[in-house]
C-alpha positions as CSV (number, residue, x, y, z in Angstrom):
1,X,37.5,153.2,127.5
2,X,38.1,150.4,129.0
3,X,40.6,148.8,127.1
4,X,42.6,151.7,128.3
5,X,42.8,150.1,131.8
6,X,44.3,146.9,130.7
7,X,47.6,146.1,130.5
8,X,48.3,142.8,132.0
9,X,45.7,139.8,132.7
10,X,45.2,140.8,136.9
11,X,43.5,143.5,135.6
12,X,40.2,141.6,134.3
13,X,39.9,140.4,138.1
14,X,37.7,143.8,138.9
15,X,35.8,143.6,136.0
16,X,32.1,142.2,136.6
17,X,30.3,140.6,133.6
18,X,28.8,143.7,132.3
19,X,32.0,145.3,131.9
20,X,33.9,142.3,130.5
21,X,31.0,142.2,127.8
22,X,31.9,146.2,126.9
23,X,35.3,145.2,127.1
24,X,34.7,142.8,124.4
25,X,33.2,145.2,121.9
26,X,36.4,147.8,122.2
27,X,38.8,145.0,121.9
28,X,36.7,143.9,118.5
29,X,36.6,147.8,117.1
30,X,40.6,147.9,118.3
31,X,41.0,144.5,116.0
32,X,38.9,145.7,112.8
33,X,40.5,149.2,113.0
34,X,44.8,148.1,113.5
35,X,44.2,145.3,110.9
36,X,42.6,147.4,108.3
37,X,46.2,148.9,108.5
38,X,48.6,146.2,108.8
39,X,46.2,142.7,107.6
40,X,46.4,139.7,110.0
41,X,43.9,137.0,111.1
42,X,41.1,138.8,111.5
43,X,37.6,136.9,111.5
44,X,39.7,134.1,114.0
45,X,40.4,136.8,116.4
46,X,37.2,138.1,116.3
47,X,35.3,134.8,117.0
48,X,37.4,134.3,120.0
49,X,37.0,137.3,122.2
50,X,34.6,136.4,125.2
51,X,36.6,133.1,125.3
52,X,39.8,134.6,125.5
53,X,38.6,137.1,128.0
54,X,36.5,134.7,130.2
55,X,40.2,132.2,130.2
56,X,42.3,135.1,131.6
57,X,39.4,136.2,134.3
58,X,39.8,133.2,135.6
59,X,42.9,131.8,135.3
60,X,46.7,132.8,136.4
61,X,48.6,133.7,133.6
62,X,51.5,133.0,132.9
63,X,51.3,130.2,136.0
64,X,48.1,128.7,134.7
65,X,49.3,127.4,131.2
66,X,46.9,128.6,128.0
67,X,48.0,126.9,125.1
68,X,46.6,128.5,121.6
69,X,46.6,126.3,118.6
70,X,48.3,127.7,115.3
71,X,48.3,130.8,117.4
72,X,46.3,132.6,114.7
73,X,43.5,133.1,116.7
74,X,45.9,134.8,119.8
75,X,45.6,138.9,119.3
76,X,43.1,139.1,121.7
77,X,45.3,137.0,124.0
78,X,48.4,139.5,122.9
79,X,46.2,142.7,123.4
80,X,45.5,141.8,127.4
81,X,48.9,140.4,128.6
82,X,50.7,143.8,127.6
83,X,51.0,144.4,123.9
84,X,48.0,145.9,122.6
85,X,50.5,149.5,122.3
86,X,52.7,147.0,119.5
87,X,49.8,146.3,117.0
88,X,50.9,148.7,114.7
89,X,54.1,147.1,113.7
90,X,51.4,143.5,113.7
91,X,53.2,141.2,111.3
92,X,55.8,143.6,110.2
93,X,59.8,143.8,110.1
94,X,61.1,143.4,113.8
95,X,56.9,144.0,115.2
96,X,54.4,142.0,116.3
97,X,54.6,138.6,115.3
98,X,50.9,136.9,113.9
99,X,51.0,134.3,116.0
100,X,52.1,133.1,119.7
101,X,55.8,134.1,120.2
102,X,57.5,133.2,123.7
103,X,60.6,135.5,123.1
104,X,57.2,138.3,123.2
105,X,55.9,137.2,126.3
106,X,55.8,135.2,129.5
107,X,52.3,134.4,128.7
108,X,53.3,133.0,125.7
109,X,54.0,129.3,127.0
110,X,53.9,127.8,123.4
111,X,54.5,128.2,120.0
112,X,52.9,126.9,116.5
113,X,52.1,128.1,113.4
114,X,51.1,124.0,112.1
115,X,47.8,123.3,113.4
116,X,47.0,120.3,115.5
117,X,49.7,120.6,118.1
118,X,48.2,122.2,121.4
119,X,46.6,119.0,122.6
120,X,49.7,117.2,122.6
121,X,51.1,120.0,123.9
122,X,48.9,120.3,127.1
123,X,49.4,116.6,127.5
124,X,53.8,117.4,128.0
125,X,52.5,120.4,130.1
126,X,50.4,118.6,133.0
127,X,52.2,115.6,133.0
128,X,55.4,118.1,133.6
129,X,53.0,119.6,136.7
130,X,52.4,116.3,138.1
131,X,55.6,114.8,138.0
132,X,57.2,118.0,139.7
133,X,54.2,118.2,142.4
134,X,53.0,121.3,141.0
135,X,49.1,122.7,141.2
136,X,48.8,125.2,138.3
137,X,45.8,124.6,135.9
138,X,46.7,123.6,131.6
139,X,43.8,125.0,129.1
140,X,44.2,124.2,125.5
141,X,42.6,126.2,122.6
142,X,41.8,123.8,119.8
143,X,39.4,124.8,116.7
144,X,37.4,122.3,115.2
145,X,39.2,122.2,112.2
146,X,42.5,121.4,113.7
147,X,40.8,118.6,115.7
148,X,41.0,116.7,112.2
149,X,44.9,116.3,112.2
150,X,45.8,112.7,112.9
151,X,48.1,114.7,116.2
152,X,45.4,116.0,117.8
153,X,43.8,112.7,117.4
154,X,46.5,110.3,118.9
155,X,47.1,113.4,121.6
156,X,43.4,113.2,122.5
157,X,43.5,108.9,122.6
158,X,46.4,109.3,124.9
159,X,44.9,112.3,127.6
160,X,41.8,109.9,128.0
161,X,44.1,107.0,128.9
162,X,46.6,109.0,131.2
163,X,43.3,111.1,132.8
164,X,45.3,114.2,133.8
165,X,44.0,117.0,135.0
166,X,43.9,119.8,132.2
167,X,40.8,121.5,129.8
168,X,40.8,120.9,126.6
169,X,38.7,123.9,124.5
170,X,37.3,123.2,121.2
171,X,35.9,126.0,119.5
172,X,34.0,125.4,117.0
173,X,33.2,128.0,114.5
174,X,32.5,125.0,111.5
175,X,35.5,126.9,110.0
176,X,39.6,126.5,110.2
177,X,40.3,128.1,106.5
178,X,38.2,126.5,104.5
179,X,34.8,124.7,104.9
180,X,35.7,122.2,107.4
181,X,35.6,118.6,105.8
182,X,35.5,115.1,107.3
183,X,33.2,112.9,109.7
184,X,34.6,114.5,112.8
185,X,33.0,117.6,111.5
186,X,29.5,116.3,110.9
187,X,29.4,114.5,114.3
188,X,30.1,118.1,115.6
189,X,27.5,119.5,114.0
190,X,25.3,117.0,115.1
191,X,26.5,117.9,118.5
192,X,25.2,121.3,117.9
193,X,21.9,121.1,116.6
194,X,20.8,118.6,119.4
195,X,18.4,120.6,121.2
196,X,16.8,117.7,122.8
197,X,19.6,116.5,124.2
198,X,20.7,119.7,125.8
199,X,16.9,120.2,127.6
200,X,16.8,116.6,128.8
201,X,20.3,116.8,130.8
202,X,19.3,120.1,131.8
203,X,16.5,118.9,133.0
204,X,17.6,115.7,134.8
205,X,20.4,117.9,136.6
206,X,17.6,120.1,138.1
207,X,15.7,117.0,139.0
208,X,18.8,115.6,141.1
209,X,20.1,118.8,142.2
210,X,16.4,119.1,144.9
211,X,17.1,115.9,146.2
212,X,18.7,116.9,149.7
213,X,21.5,113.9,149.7
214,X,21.7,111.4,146.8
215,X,23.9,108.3,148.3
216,X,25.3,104.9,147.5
217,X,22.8,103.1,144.8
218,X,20.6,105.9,143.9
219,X,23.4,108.0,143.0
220,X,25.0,105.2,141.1
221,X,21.5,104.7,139.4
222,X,21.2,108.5,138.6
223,X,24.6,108.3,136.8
224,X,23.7,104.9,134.9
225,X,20.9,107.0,133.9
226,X,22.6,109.8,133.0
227,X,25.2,107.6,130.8
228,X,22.1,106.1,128.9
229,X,20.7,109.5,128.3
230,X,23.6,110.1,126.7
231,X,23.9,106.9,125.1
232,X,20.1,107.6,123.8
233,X,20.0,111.4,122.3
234,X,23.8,111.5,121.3
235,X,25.9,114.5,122.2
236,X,29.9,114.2,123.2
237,X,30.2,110.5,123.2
238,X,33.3,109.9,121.0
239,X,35.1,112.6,123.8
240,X,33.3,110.6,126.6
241,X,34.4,107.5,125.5
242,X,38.2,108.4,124.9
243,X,38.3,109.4,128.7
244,X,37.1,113.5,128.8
245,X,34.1,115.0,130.8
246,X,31.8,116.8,128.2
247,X,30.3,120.1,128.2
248,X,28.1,121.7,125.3
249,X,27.8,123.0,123.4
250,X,28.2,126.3,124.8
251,X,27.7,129.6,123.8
252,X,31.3,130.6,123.0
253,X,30.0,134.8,122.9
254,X,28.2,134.3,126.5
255,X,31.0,135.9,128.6
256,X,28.7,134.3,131.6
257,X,27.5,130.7,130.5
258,X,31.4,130.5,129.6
259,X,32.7,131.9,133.3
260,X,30.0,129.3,134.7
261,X,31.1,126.2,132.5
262,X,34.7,127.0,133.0
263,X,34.0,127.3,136.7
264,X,32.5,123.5,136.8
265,X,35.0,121.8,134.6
266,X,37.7,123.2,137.0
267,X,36.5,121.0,139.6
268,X,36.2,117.5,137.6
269,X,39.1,115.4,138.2
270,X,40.3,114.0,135.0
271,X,40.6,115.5,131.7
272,X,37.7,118.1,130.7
273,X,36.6,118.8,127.1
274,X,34.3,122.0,126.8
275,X,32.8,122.5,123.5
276,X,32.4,126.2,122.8
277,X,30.5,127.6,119.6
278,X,31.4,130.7,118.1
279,X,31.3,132.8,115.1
280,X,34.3,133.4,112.7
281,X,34.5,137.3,112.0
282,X,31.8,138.1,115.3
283,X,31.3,141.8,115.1
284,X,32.3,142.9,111.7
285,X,30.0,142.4,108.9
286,X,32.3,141.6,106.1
287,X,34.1,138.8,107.7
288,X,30.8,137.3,109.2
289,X,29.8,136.6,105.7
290,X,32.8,135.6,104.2
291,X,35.0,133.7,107.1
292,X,37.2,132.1,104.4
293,X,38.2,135.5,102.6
294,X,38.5,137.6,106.3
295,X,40.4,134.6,108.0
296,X,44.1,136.1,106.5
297,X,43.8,139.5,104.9
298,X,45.5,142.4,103.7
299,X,45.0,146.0,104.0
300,X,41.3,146.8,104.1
301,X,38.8,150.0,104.1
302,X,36.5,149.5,107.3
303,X,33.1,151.2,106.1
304,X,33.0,149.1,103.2
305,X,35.2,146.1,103.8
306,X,36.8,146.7,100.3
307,X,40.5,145.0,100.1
308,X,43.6,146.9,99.1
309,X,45.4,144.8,96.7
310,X,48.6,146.3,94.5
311,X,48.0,145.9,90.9
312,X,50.3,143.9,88.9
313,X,51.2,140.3,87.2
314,X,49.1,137.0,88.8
315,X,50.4,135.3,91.5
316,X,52.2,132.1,91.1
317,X,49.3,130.2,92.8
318,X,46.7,131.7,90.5
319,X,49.0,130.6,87.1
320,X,49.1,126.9,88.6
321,X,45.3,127.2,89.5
322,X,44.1,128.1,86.0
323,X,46.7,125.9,84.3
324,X,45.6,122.8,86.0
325,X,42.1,123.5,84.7
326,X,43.4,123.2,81.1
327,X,45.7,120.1,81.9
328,X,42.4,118.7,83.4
329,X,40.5,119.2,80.3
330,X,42.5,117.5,78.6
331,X,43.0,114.7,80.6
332,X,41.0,113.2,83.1
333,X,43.0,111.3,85.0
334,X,44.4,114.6,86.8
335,X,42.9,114.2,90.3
336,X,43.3,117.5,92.7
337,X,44.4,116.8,96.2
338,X,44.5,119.9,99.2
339,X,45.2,119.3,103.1
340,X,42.2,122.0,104.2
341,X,44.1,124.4,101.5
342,X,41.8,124.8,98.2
343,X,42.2,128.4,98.5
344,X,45.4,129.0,99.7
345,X,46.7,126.4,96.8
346,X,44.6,128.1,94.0
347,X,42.0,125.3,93.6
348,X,38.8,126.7,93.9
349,X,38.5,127.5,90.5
350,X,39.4,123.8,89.5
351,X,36.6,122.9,92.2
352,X,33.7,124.1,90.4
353,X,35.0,122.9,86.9
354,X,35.5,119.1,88.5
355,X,33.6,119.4,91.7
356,X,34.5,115.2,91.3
357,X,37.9,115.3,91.0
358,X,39.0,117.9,94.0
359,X,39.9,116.1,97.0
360,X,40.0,118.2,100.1
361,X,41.5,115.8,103.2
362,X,41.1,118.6,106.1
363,X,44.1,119.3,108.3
364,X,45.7,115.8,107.4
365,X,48.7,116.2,105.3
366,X,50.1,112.1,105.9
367,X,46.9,111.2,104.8
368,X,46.7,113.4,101.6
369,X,50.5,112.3,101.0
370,X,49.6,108.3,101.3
371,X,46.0,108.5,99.4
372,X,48.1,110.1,96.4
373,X,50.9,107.3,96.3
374,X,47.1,105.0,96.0
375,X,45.3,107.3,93.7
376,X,49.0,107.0,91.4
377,X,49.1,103.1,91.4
378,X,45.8,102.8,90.1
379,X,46.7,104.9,87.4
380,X,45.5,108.3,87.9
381,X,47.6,111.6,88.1
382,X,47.0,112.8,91.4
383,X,48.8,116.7,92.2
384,X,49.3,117.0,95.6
385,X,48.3,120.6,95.9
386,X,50.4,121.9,99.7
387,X,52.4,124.4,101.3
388,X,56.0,123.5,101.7
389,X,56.0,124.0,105.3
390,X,53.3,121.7,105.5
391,X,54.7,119.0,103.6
392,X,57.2,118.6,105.9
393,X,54.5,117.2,107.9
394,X,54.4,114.1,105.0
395,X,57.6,114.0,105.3
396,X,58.0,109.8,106.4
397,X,54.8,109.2,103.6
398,X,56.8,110.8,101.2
399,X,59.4,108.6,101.5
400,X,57.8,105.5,102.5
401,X,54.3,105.5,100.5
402,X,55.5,107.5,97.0
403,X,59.3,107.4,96.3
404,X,60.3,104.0,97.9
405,X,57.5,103.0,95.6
406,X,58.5,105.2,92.5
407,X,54.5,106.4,92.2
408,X,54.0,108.9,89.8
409,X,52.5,111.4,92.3
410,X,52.8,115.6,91.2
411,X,53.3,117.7,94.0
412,X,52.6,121.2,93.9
413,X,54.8,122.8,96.2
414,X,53.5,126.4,97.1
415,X,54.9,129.3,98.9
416,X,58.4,127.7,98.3
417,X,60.9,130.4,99.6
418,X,60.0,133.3,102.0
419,X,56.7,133.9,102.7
420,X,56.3,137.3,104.4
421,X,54.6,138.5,107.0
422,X,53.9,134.4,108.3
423,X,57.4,134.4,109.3
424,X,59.4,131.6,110.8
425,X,57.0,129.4,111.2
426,X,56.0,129.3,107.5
427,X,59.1,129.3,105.2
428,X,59.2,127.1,103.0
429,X,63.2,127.2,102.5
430,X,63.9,123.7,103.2
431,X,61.6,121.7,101.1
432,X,65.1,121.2,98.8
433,X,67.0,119.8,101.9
434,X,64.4,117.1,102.4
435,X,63.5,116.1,98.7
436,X,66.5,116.1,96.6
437,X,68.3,113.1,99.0
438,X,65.3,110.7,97.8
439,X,66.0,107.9,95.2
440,X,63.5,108.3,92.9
441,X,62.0,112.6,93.0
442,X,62.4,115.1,90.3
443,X,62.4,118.2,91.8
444,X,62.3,121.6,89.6
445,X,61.4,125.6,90.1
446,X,60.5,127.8,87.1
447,X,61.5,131.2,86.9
448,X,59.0,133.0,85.5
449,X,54.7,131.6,85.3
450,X,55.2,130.5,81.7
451,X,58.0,128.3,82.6
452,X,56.0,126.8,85.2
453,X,53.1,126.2,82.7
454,X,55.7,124.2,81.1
455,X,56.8,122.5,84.0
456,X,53.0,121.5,84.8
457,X,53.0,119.8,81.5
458,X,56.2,118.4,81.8
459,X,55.1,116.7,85.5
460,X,51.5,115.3,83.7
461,X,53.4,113.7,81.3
462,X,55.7,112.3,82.9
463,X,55.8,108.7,83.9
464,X,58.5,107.6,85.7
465,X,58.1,108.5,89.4
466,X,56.9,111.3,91.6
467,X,57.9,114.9,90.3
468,X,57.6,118.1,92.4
469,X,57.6,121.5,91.5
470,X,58.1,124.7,94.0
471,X,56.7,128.0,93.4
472,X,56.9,130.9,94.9
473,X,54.4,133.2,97.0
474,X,54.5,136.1,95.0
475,X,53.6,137.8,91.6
476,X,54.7,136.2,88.6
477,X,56.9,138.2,86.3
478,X,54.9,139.0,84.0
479,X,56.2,137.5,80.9
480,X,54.2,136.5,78.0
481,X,52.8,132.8,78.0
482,X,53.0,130.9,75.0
483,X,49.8,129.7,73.7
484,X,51.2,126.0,73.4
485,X,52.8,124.7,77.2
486,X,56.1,122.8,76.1
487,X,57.5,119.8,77.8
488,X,60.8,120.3,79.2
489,X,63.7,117.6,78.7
490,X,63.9,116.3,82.6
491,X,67.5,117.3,84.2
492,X,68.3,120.7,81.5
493,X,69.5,123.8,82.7
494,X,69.3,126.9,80.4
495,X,71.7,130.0,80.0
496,X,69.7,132.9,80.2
497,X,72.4,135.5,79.6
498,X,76.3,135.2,78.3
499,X,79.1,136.1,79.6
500,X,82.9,135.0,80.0
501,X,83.7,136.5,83.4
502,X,81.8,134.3,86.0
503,X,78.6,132.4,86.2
504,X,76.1,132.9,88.6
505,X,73.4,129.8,88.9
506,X,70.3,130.3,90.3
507,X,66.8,129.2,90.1
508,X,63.6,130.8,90.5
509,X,63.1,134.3,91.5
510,X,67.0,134.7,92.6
511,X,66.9,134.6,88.5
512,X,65.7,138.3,88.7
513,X,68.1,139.2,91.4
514,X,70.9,137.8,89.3
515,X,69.8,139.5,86.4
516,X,70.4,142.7,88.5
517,X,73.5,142.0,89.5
518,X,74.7,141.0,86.2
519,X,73.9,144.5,85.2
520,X,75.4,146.3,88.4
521,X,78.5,143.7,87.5
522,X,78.6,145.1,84.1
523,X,79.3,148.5,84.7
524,X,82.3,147.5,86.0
525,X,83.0,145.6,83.0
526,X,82.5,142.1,83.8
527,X,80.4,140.1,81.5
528,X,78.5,137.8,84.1
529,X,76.8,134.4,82.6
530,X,73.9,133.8,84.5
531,X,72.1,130.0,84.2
532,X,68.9,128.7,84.9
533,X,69.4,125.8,87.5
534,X,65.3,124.9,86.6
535,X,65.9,121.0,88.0
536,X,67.4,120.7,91.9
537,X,67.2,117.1,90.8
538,X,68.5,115.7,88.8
539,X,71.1,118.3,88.2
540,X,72.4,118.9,84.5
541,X,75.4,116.9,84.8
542,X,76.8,118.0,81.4
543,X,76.7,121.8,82.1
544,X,78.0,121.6,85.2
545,X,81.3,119.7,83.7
546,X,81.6,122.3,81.0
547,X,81.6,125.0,83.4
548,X,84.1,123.3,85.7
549,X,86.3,122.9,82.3
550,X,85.9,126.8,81.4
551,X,87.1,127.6,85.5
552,X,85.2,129.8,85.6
553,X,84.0,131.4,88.9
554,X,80.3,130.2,90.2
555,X,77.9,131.9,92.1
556,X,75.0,129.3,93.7
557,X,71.3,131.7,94.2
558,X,68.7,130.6,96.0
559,X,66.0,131.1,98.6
560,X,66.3,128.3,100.4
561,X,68.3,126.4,103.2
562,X,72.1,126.9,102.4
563,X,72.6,123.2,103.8
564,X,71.3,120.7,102.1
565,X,69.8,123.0,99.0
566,X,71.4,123.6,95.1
567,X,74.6,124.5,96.0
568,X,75.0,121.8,98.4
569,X,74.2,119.3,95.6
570,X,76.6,120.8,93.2
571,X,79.4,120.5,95.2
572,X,78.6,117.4,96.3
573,X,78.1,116.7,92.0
574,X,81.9,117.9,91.6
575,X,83.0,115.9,94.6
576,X,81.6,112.9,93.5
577,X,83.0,113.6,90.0
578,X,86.9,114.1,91.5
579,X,86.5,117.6,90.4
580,X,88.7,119.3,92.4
581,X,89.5,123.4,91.9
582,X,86.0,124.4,91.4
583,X,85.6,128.1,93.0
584,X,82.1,127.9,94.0
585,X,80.4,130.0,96.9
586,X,76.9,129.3,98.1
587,X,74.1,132.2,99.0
588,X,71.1,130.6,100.3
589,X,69.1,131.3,103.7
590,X,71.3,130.8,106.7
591,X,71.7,128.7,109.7
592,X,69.1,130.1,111.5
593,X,65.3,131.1,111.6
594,X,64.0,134.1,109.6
595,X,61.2,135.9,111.2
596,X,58.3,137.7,109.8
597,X,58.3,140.8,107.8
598,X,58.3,141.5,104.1
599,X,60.1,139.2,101.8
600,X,62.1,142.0,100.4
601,X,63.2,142.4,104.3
602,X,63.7,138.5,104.3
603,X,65.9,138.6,101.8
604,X,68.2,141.5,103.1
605,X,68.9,140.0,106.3
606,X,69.6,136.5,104.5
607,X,72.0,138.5,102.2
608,X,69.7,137.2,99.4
609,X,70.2,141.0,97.0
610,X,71.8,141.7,94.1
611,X,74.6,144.0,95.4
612,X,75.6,141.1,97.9
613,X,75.9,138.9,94.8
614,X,77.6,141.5,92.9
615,X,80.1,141.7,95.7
616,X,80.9,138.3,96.3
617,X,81.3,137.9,92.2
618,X,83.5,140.7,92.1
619,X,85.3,139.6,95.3
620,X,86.0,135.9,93.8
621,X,87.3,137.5,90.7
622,X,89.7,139.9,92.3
623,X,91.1,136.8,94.6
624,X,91.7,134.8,91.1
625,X,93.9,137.4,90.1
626,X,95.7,137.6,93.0
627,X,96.4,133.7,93.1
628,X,97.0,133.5,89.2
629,X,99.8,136.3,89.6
630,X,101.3,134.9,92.7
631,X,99.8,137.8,95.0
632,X,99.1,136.5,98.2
């Protein structure tokens, strides 16, 4: 095989066209066979293989600078500069990370897991070259999806002003995760179903290319006429007229066209914009017909593209999903909002049933923020369905468009906590940090699906300012749902277990790990109160002053950002309140960055388990004893 041979990028320098193309075909078989193992971004990878392979034949890796964005779409990139022997830990505890990682690699020059950043990105890149005298070429990757962000926008606005010299690549597959949406993406596909415009270029090239020496005003005429040509069939104007040379659309699985294209735009002075057309899931059946579900996937069966999924309760996602449906029957103000998400966020469902009242933005999170605060003043109930990494890409709207303004805006804030296998680039552990400061939010967590039913009626019918509520990205617990949803008294905690020895507060899944800890806790004899923290904002002032008058020890749960999260606040609460000799200790996600891997892995290495609580409960109680009897 062929694949065998390669183990760095030089090595493609040998290969001629014919063998690139079978090269191409093993690394699509390697892809479809490791991820049916270990998941990962599959159809991505597998619409970008001639492209990756024609940008390392020609360029200098790691001196040549190819910028992937997200970094979904780089296995193919991973598998020729030297890792294709690591795809079996892909995504796993201490493997392979899912997207572009520069502690892997020296061909890894930059890092994203948010879309819409390698343009801007390229632009730091060459203007870094020029300023330092340096020759080396800057390629960025860009899908057509991405190209929607408002970033990649002003990025874009600002190459074709500056003119360096770099390539930007925009592969367009009509896909990013969901059904692209916007006008961007119609004038693209305009772009590529102009035929006419394609031949008459071609043709006008061939005409000017037999003319021995074109000089002075009959070149400048052929190039007036070329411009009007353009002007008059339409293809690439908007990137023409922000400043980048364009070429396409071109066949992004023609390993030769794309060699040959690549070639010319090298020598344009300027910035270059080469639009390349590919096919999401290219070579695997199953993902060809069904991009959206192939794009992230679990284990699957090759032969017949069957899923492996564990059996067990819904996920939190699919309880919000169906829940919104009935909130929505009821009441038709509720107005559905996803940044390029509606599958991710549990919406498609809610789709279908009000095909009128789900708004899908595209990759444009400020915009989806600021429409809602808009969509609230004139009285409707928008629910800002998002990640909570991506909402911290809202994060000035937020403040500025929907709290400053108290609009009663409902985010839904999914994959709140550790996320898995995404890694670092996708926890959502400091959504907390960020929210809870602003005048004006309510910000709660359930801890178990019919709480957050609950909560999703409370946040409806509430009317007093913007209300979030974070959810987890796992299985719900499994608890039976009341028939009726209940509205929650805004700012109550609940006790969810007794006990006189120590409290341990917590809120959402660290629930369940308290609840095991309690028990390990009670074989020793200590009866260990556990309390449901359900609002981060506004905290339940009265509980909190009862405990501090029982002095009792408190343990503070919770997956997210140990500065600035729960226990942050109640301390700050006690401070505020002059209450001084609370023993309180905090377990929450550490100073630092947790990579990919499972969650139960997350949580070990953030000391996020029930025997860690158990010890530090056990610990605070044995150090009571020593001070109350004088033993120090």
């Amino acid at each position: 095989m062929l694949l065998d041979r390669i183990n760095e990028p030089q090595d493609l320098k040998a290969l001629s066209v014919a063998e690139l193309e079978q090269l191409a075909g093993e690394i699509r078989h390697f892809l479809i066979e490791k991820l049916s193992v270990t998941g990962g971004h599959l159809a991505p990878n597998l619409g970008v293989v001639e492209l990756t392979l024609a940008l390392h034949y020609l360029y200098d890796s790691p001196a040549d600078k190819l910028i992937f964005d997200v970094g979904h779409q780089s296995y193919v990139h991973k598998i020729l500069t030297g890792r294709k022997d690591k795809f079996n830990t892909l995504r796993q505890y201490k493997g392979l990370c899912g997207f572009v990682k520069r502690a892997e690699s020296e061909h890894d020059v930059w890092e994203a897991g948010h879309s819409s950043t390698s343009l801007s990105a390229a632009m730091g890149m060459a203007m870094a070259r020029d300023l330092k005298g340096d020759k080396n070429k800057v390629i960025a990757v860009i899908g057509d999806g991405a190209l929607t962000g408002g970033m990649a926008l002003e990025a874009l606005n600002h190459i074709g002003h500056e003119k360096p010299n770099l390539i930007v690549i925009l592969n367009d597959n009509e896909m990013s995760i969901a059904p692209n949406v916007g006008a961007l993406h119609h004038y693209l596909s305009r772009i590529r179903t102009d035929r006419h415009y394609q031949k008459a270029k071609d043709e006008l090239q061939n005409l000017l290319n037999k003319i021995p020496a074109i000089g002075g005003k009959l070149a400048k005429t052929a190039e007036r006429f070329k411009d009007s040509l353009k002007y008059l069939l339409v293809s690439g104007i908007l990137f023409e007229q922000l400043g980048l040379t364009y070429f396409g659309p071109v066949d992004g699985h023609d390993i030769e066209q794309l060699i040959d294209i690549l070639k010319q735009a090298g020598s344009i002075q300027g910035p270059v914009l080469i639009h390349v057309v590919t096919v999401k899931g290219k070579g695997y059946s199953p993902a060809e017909a069904d991009s959206f579900k192939w794009h992230g996937i679990t284990p699957y069966k090759i032969e017949s593209g069957q899923v492996l999924k564990a059996v067990g309760p819904p996920m939190y996602t699919e309880v919000f999903g169906q829940t919104l449906i009935e909130l929505a029957e009821r009441d038709d103000r509720i107005v559905a909002i996803t940044p390029a998400m509606p599958g991710g966020s549990g919406l498609l469902e809610f789709a279908k049933r009000f095909p009128g009242r789900m708004i899908d933005v595209g990759i444009a999170e400020q915009h989806a923020a600021t429409m809602s605060a808009a969509l609230a003043m004139e009285g409707m109930k928008p629910v800002f369905a998002v990640y909570s990494t991506f909402l911290q890409r809202a994060y000035d709207q937020v403040v500025h468009d929907i709290c400053r303004q108290n609009l009663n805006v409902i985010f839904a804030i999914d994959r709140a906590g550790f996320v898995g296998p995404d890694g670092e680039t996708h926890q959502g552990v400091y959504d907390i940090a960020f929210l809870r400061h602003i005048p004006n939010m309510v910000l709660m967590m359930p801890k178990d699906e019919n709480e957050l039913r609950n909560m999703m009626k409370t946040a409806v019918e509430y009317n007093d300012g913007p209300i979030a509520i974070r959810y987890p990205r796992i299985n719900a617990v499994g608890v039976p749902v009341e028939p009726e949803m209940r509205t929650i008294p805004i700012g109550t905690w609940e006790t969810v277990r007794e006990g006189d020895s120590a409290v341990i507060v917590a809120i959402g899944p660290m629930i369940a790990v308290a609840e095991e800890a309690a028990d390990l806790l009670k074989r020793e004899g200590l009866n260990v109160r556990i309390v449901n923290a359900r609002f981060i904002k506004p905290l339940d002032g009265k509980m909190l002053m009862r405990l501090a008058d029982e002095g009792l020890p408190i343990v503070v749960m919770e997956e997210s950002s140990e500065l600035g999260g729960l226990g942050s606040a109640i301390m700050e609460y006690y401070a505020l309140q002059g209450r001084d000799g609370v023993t309180i200790r905090l377990m929450g996600v550490p100073d630092r960055f947790i990579e990919h891997g499972s969650i139960k892995e997350q949580r070990i290495e953030a000391g996020l388990t029930a025997e860690r609580c158990a010890a530090t409960v056990a610990g605070m109680l044995r150090q009571n004893r020593k001070w109350a009897t004088g033993q120090r």
